[in-house]
N, C-alpha and C positions, 0 to 999 in steps of 0.2 A: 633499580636493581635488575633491568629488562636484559645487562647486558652480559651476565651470568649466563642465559640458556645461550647465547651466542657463543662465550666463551669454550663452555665447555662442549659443546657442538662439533666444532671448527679444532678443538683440542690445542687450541691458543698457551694455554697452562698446562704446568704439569702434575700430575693427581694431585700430589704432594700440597702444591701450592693451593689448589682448588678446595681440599678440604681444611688446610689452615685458614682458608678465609671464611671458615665456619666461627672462626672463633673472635672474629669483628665485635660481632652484637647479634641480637638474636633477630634482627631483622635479617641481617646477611646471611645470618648461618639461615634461618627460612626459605632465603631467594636462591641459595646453593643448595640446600636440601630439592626443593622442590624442581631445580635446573637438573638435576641428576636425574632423580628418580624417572623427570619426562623422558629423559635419553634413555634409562635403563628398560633392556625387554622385558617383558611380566617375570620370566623365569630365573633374576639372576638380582630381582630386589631383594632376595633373600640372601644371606651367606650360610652356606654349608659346607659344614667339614666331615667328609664322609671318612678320612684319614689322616695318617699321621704328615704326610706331605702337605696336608692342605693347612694343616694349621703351624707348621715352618713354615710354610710360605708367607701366613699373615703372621705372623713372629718378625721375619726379616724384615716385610715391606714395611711394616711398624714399628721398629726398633727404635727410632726416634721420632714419633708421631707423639703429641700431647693432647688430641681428640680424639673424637671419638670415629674411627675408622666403619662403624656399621650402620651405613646413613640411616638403613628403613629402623633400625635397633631391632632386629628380630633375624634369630639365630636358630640354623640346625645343628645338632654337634651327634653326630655317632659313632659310639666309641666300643669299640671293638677288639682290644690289645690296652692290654695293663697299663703301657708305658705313655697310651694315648691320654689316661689320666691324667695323669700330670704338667704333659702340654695344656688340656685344657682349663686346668685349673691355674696354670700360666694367663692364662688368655681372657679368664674371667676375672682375675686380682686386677688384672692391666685397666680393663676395660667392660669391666660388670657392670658400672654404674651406667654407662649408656646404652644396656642392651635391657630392654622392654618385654623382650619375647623368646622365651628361649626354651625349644624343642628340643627335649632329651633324649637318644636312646641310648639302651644299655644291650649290646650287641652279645658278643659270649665274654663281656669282660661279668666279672663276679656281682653281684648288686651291692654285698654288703661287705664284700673289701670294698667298694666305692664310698658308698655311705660314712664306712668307718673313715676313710681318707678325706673327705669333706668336712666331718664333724670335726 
């Protein structure tokens, strides 16, 4: 599986492909995990979505993805506008079961309009 950090290195494949071949077996999804994470800078193992742009964006790029898109599974989300609610809670029906870690703030959106919207 050594030839993973080369692949994605070199940017041989394209994301898309790189992270469907997580879903081989759990050895490959390990040797693709762990090939990424070496290329990723400290700062950018994490996904955060500090607004409503950021999480269309991983909405589009994953529209047809069937894995799990958050290699490290540890997530920032702050939410900040009403209507961010609900993208996020898009985002976590989609792809909650692969996320491990997940940082919440609650910006000037209401606490317990959210609450009540989760429950």
């Amino acid at each position: 599986m050594q030839v993973f950090p080369i692949l994605i290195k070199n940017q041989q494949l394209p994301r898309d492909t790189v992270l469907n071949c997580r879903l081989l077996n759990k050895l490959t999804k390990s040797s693709v995990d762990e090939a990424i994470c070496q290329q990723l800078p400290d700062g950018i193992r994490e996904v955060r979505f500090w607004n409503m742009e950021d999480m269309q964006n991983v909405n589009a790029r994953s529209e047809d993805f069937v894995g799990n898109p958050f290699i490290t599974r540890k997530i920032f989300v702050h939410l900040s506008e009403e209507e961010e609610i609900q993208m996020a809670l898009d985002i976590f029906h989609r792809f909650g079961h692969g996320i491990w870690s997940l940082h919440l703030y609650l910006g000037l959106v209401n606490p317990y309009r959210f609450w009540h919207q989760i429950s």
